[in-house]
C-alpha positions as CSV (number, residue, x, y, z in Angstrom):
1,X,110.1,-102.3,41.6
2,X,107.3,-100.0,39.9
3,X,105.4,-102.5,38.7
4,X,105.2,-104.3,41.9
5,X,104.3,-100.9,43.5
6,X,101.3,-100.5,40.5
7,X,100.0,-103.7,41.5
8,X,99.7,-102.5,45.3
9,X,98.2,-99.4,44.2
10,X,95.4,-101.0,42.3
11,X,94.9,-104.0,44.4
12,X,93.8,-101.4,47.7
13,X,92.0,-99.8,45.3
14,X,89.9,-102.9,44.2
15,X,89.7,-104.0,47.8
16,X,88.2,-100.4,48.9
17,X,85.8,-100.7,46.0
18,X,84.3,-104.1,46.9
19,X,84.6,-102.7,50.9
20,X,82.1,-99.8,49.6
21,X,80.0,-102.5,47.3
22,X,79.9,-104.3,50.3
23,X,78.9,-101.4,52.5
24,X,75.8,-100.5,50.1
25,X,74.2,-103.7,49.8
26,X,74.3,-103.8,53.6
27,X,72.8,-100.5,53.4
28,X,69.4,-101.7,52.5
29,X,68.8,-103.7,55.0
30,X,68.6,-100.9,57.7
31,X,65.2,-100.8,59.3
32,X,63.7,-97.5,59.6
33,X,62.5,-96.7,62.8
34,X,58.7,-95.4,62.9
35,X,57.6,-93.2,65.5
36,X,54.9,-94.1,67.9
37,X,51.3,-92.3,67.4
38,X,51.0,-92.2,70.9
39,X,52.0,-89.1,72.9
40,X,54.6,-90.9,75.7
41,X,55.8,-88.4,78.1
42,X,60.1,-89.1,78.4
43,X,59.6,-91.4,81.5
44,X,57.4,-93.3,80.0
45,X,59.4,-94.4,77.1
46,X,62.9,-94.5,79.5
47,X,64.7,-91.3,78.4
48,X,66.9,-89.8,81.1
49,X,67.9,-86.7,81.0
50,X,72.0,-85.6,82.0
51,X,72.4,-82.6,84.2
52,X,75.3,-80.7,82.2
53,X,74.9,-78.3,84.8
54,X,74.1,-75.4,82.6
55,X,71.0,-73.0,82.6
């Protein structure tokens, strides 16, 4: 019974490890987004603005 519960125990722990591995090689490929040089006013590039209705 223990050692069948040892072997659960470190098998999540091996799959979390390769979930992380996983997670940082896929890290890398995130595109960093550069901003524009131009000055763009917020309609021009589509923001909208929500009335929270606070002053």
């Amino acid at each position: 019974m223990n050692e069948a519960m040892l072997h659960g125990i470190n098998f999540t722990f091996f799959i979390s490890t390769l979930i992380a591995v996983i997670a940082l090689i896929l890290a890398f490929f995130i595109k960093r987004v550069k901003p524009n040089q131009e000055d763009k006013t917020d309609e021009e590039v589509g923001v909208q603005h929500v009335d929270t209705g606070k002053e």
